[in-house]
C-alpha positions as CSV (number, residue, x, y, z in Angstrom):
1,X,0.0,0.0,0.0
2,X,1.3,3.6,-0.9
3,X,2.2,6.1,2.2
4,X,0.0,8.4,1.1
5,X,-3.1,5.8,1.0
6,X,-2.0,4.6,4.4
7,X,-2.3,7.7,5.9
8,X,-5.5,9.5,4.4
9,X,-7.2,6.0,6.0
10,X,-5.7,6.9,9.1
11,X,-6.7,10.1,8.8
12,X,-10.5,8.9,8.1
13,X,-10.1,6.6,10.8
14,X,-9.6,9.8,13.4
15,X,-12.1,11.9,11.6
16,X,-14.7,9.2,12.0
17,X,-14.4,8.2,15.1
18,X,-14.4,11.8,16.3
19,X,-18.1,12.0,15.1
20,X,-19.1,8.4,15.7
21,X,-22.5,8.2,17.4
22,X,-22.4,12.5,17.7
23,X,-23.7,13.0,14.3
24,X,-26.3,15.5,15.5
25,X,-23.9,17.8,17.8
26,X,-21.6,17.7,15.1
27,X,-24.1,19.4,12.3
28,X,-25.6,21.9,14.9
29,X,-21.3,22.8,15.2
30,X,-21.4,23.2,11.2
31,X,-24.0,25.6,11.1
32,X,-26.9,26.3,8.3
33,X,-25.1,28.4,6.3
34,X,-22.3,26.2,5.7
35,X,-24.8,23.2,4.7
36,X,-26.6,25.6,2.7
37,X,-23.5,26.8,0.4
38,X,-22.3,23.1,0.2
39,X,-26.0,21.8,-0.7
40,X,-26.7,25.1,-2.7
41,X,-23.2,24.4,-4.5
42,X,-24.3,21.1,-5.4
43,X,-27.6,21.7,-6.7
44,X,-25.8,24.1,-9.0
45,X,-23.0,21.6,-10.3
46,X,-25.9,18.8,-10.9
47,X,-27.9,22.1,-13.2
48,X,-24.7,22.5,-14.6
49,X,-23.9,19.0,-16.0
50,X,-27.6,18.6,-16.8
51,X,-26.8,21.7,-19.1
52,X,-23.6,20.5,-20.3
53,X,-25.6,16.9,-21.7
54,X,-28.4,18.6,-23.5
55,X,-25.5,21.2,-25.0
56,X,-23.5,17.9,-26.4
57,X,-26.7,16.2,-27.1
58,X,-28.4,18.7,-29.4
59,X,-24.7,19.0,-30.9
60,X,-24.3,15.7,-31.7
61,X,-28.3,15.6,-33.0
62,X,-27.6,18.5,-35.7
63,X,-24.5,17.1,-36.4
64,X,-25.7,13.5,-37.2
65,X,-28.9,15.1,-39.1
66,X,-26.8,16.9,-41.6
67,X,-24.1,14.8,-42.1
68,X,-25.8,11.0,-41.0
69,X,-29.5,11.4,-41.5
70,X,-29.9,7.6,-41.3
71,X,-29.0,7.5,-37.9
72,X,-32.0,7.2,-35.5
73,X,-32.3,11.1,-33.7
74,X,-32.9,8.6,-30.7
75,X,-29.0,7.9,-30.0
76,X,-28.3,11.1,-30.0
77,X,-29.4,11.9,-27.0
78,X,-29.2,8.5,-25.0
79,X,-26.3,8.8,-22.5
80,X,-23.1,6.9,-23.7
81,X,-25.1,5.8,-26.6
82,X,-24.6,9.2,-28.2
83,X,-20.7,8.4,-29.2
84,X,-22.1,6.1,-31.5
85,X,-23.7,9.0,-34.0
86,X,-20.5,11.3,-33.0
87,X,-18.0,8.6,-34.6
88,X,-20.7,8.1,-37.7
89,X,-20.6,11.7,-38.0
90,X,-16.7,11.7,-37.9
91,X,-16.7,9.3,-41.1
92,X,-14.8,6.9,-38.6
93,X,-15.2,3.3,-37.9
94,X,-17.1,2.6,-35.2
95,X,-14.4,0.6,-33.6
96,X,-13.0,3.7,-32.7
97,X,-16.2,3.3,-29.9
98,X,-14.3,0.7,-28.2
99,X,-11.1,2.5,-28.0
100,X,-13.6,5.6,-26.3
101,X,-15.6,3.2,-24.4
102,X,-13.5,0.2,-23.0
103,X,-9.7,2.0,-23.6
104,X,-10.9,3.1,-19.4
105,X,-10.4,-0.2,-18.8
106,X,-7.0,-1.2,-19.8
107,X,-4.5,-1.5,-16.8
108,X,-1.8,1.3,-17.1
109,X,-2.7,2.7,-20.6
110,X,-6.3,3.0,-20.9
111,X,-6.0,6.9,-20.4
112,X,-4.1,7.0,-23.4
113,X,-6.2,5.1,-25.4
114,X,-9.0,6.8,-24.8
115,X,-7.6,10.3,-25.6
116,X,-6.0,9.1,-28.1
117,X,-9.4,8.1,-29.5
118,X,-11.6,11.0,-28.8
119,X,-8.5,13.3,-30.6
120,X,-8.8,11.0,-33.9
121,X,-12.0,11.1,-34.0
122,X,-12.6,15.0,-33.1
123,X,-9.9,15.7,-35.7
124,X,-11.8,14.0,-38.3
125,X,-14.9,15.8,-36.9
126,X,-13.4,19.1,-37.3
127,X,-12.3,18.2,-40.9
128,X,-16.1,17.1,-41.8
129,X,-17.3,20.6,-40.5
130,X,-14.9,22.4,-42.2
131,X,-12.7,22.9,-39.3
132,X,-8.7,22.5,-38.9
133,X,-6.7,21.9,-35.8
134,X,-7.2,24.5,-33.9
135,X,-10.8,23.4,-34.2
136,X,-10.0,19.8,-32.9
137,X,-8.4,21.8,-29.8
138,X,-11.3,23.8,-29.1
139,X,-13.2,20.5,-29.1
140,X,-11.0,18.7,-26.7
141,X,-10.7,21.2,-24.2
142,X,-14.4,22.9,-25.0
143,X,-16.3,20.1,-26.6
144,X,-19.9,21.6,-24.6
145,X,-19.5,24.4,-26.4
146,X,-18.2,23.4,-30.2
147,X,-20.4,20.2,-30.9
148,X,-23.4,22.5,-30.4
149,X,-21.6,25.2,-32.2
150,X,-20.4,23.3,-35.2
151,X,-24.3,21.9,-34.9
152,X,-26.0,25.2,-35.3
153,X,-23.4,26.2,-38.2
154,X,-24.0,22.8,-40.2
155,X,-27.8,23.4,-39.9
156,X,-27.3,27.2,-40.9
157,X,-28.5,28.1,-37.5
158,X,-27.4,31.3,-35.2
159,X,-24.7,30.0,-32.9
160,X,-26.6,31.7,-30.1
161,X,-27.7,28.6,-28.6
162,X,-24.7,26.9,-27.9
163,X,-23.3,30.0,-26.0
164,X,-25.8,29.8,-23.8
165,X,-26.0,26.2,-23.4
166,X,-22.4,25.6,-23.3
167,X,-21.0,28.2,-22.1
168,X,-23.0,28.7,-19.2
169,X,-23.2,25.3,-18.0
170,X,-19.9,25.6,-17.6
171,X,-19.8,28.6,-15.3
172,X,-22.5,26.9,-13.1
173,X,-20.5,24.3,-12.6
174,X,-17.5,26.3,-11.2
175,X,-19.7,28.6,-9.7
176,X,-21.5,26.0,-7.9
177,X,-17.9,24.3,-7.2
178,X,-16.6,27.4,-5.3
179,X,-19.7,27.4,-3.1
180,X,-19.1,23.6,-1.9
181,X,-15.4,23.8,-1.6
182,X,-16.3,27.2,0.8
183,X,-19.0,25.4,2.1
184,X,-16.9,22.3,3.3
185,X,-14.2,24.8,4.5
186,X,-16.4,26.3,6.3
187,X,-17.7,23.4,8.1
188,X,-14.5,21.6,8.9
189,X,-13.2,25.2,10.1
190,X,-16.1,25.0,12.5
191,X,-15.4,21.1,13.3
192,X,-11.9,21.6,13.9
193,X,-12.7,24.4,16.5
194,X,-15.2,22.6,18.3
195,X,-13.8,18.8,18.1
196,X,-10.4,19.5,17.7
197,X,-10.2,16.9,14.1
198,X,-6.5,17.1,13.6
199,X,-5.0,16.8,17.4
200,X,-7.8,13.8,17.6
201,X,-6.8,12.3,14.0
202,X,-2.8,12.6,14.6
203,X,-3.2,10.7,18.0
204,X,-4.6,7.7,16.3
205,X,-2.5,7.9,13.4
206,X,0.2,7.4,16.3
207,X,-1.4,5.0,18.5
208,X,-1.5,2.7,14.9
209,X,2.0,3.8,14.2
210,X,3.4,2.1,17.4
211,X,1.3,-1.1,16.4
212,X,2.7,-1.1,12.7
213,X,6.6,-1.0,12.3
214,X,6.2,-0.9,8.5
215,X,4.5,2.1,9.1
216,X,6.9,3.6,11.9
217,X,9.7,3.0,9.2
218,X,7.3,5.0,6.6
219,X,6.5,8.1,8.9
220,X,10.9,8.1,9.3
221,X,11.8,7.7,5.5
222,X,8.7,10.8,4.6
223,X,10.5,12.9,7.7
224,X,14.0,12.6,6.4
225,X,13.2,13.0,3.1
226,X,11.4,16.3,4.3
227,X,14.3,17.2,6.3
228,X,16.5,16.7,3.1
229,X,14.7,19.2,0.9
230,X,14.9,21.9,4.1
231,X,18.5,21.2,3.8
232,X,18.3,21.6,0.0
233,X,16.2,24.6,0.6
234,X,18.5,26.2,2.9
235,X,21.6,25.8,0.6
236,X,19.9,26.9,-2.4
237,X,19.0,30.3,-0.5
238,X,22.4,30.6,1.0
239,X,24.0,30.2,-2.5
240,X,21.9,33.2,-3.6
């Protein structure tokens, strides 16, 4: 197991037994507002994402009625389903699905595959639509805003849409992402003050430390290796 994975279950470990059977005292210690950001935050992701799938969805439908019109409107807007029309559209095979779908899935690689696969494919997308490569880099890194867009413009249609659409879905989404990150500050602020997390969370991590060698020897070799790039630190300022 990795030091870092041994540790953040320690560090559960002491958060949860800090609250175990004091659920309710903990929450009244939180405080409304803090639930309220967090729970108003995600409320506004979830509109967000909802957003983000009709955006791609009516994308991907324009796209597959101007350039695949044989394809069933249905798939286009059928979660996962929907690659299906997008690779038809791309004049791709549609084994390029499996490199999309079940490239997740391969041990050590299967990130590459995948991008590797959405890139060919969107390349040949942008190339259908008229587009070039900065086109297939505006749909990898914007792709809730361009398959709409490149929807609209097939169909002759204003590109208002897929402004809207896409590009406000995304702002609710990090919009509604700051609110729950300051809403979970806000409420282990609150926790740590009142049930002192940390202090109660390191003394377990010891108590398990003195039970565990192997991690004893782990907790050494992260200290002097933190100790070494102090030293490091220190030289490289003194050098200066």
């Amino acid at each position: 197991m990795k030091k870092t994975s041994l540790f953040t279950a320690l560090l559960l470990f002491g958060t949860t037994s800090v609250f175990a059977g004091d659920v309710e005292n903990a929450l009244k210690s939180i405080g409304p507002e803090a639930i309220l950001a967090a729970g108003l935050g995600g409320f506004i992701v979830f509109v967000g994402i909802v957003l983000l799938y009709i955006a791609i969805s009516y994308g991907i439908y324009l796209l597959a009625k101007k350039y695949e019109p044989k394809v069933h409107p249905a798939w286009s807007w059928i979660p996962v389903a929907q690659i299906y029309p997008l690779v038809r559209v791309s004049g791709q095979s549609p084994w390029w699905i499996a490199g999309i779908l079940l490239g997740q899935f391969v041990p050590g690689i299967g990130g590459i595959i995948v991008l590797v696969s959405l890139v060919y494919v969107y390349y040949h997308l942008a190339k259908r639509t008229g587009g070039d490569i900065g086109t297939t880099l505006l749909l990898i890194f914007f792709s809730g805003i361009m398959i709409p867009y490149l929807g609209l413009k097939a169909n002759k249609k204003s590109p208002t849409a897929a402004w809207v659409l896409g590009l406000g879905s995304i702002i609710l989404i990090f919009i509604g992402m700051l609110m729950g990150v300051a809403g979970a500050g806000k409420a282990m602020l609150e926790l740590e003050k009142d049930y002192n997390i940390s202090g109660i969370a390191q003394e377990k991590m010891m108590e398990e430390m003195k039970k565990n060698p192997e991690l004893q020897k782990q907790f050494e070799e992260a200290k002097d290796a933190m100790m070494k790039l102090e030293q490091k630190a220190e030289v490289s300022v003194g050098a200066e």
